[in-house]
C-alpha positions, -999 to 999 in steps of 0.1 A, spaced: 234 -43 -94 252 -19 -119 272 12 -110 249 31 -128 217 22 -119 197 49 -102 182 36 -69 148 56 -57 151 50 -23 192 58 -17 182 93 -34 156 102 -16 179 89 18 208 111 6 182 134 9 168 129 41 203 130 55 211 161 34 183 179 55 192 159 84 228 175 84 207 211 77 183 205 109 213 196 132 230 228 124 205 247 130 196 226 169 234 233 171 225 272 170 198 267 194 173 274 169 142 249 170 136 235 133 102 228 116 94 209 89 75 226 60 46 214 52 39 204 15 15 231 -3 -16 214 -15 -16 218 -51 -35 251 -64 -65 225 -80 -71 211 -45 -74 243 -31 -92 257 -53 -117 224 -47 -121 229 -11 -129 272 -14 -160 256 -38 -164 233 -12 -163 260 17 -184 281 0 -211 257 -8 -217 252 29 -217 287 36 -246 286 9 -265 258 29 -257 237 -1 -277 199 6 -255 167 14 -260 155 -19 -245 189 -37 -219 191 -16 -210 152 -24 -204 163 -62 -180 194 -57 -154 168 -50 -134 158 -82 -124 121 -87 -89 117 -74 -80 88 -104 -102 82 -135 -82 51 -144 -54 23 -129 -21 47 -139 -35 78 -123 -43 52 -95 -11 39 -87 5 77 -96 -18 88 -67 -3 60 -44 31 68 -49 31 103 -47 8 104 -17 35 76 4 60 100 -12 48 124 11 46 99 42 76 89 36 98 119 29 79 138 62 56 160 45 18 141 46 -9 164 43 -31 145 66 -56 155 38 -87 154 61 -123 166 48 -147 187 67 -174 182 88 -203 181 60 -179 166 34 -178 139 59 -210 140 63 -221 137 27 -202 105 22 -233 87 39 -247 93 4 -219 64 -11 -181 62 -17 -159 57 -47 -126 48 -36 -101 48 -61 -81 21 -50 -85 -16 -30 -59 -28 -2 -54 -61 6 -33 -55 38 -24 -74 69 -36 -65 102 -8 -56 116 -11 -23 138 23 -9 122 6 -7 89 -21 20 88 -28 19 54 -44 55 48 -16 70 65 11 54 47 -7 61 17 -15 100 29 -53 94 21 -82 112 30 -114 93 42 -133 76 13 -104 70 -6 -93 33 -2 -115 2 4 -95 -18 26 -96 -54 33 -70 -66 61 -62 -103 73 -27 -116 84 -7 -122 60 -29 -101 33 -38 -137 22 -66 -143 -6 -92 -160 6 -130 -159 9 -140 -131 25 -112 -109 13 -120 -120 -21 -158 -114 -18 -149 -78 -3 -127 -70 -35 -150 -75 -59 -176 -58 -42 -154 -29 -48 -143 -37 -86 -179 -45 -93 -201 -19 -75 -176 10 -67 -155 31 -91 -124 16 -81 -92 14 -104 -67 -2 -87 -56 -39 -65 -27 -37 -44 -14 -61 -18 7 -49 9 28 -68 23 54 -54 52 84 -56 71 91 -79 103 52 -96 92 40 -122 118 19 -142 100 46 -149 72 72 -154 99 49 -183 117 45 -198 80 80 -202 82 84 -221 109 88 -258 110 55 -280 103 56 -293 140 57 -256 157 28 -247 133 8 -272 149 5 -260 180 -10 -231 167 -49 -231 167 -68 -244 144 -80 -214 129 -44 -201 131 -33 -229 113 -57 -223 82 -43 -191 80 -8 -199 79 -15 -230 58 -28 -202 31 6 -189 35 29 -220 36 30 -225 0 42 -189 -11 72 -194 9 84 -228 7 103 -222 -22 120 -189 -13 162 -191 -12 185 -204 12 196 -171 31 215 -169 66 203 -130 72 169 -133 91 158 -98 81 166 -104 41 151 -138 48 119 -127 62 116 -98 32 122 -124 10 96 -142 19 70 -114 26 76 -107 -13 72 -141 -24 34 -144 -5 25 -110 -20 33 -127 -54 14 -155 -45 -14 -139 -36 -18 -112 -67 -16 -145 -86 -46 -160 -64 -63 -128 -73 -60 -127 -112 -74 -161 -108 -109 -149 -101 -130 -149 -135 -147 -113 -121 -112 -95 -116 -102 -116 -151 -132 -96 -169 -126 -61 -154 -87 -64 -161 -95 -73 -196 -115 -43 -200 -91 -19 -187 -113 -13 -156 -79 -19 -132 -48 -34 -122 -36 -58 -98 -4 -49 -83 19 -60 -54 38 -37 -28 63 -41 2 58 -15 30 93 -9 49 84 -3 82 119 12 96 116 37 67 80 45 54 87 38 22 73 13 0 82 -6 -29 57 -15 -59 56 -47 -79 39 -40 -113 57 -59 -140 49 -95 -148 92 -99 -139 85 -83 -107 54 -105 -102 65 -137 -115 66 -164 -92 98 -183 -80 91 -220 -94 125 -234 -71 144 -220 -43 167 -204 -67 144 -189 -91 135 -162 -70 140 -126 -96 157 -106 -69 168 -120 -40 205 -118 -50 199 -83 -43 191 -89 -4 224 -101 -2 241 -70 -10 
């Protein structure tokens, strides 16, 4: 990697440490620190007063369910509103942005999330609160493994064709299960059950061509990557998200959610999506070695 290439993450870590160094001095002192929560921005307050006041009107369900303004109109405000909400996970300052009682209670009259998740199940990945979403935001689909299959397919296009969402993303994670049984030798796979074993046989080909590398941890990331690929390749596939891609409707990205950090990593490009045809062909992997 060059010298002068500007890394997101070590910033925002030199950061982290910078404040880190501040909070200590000030324990030191015996003075308790708190962190300092992240002003919502004057349109979102401004929003929820309109909203506030409409109940205090008696304002119906269905009035109340229009004071609300679209958080993204198209796939770049989409992903903008991704980045900058785990910005705030990950850097300690989430909103929680939750909605009131008859905000939730309007919703029965539909949703329009702006964005679809194909996540894996794993309990270490709540994918709102990495994201700092409110309810109604995301439509999320989660299997092991975030793999692409029937029903995770069926549930994204129900969003892309019936809701006004803008934006694909899989997730895939840190220290993942399902990707770490894929890599396991064909005879330990087997003693799996058979339902596990369609799972991880989803998986199996994503990863069989990832590097030789001694470090388990690079290894495993390595491979988590390599499935996500896959599996936004399995999803540009369908002729449906083919159609609303063509029209601008959304995007199909991939994304790595660190786990010891909160921070995660997008894959937007067709370099950062482009799938490793041998074991050395992999775009980054040098890096993991670093």
């Amino acid at each position: 990697m060059s010298e002068n290439k500007i890394n997101r993450r070590d910033i925002c870590k030199t950061f982290l440490a910078l404040g880190g160094l501040a909070i200590g001095g000030l324990t030191a002192k015996g003075q308790t620190s708190t962190p300092t929560p992240t002003p919502a921005p004057v349109t979102d307050v401004l929003q929820d007063q309109r909203i506030a006041d409409a109940v205090k009107r008696g304002a119906t369900m269905e009035e109340i369910s229009k004071l609300r303004d679209p958080i993204a109109n198209n796939p770049e405000e989409a992903l903008r509103a991704l980045k900058t909400g785990n910005a705030r996970f990950f850097g300690g300052q989430a909103r929680r942005p939750e909605v009131s009682a008859a905000e939730r209670r309007a919703q029965i009259l539909g949703q329009t999330p702006f964005a679809v998740i194909l996540a894996c199940s794993d309990s270490r990945v709540p994918t709102e609160i990495v994201f700092d979403q409110s309810l109604g935001s995301l439509f999320i689909t989660r299997v092991a493994g975030n793999v692409v299959e029937m029903g995770t397919t069926g549930s994204i296009e129900y969003a892309v064709n019936h809701l006004k969402t803008h934006l694909i993303v899989v997730l895939g994670h840190e220290g993942c299960g399902a990707i770490k049984a894929a890599l396991l030798p064909a005879e330990e796979r087997a003693r799996e059950t058979p339902s596990i074993q369609a799972l991880l046989n989803q998986i199996v080909p994503s990863v069989s061509r990832i590097p030789k590398i001694r470090d388990e941890k690079a290894k495993l990331r390595e491979a988590v990557v390599a499935n996500v690929r896959q599996q936004v390749a399995n999803i540009k596939k369908e002729p449906a998200i083919q159609k609303a891609i063509a029209s601008n409707k959304i995007n199909v990205v991939g994304a790595f959610y660190e786990i010891t950090s909160g921070a995660v990593d997008f894959f937007e490009t067709d370099e950062d999506l482009r799938i490793a045809q041998t074991a050395y062909d992999s775009c980054d992997w040098r890096s993991h070695l670093a």
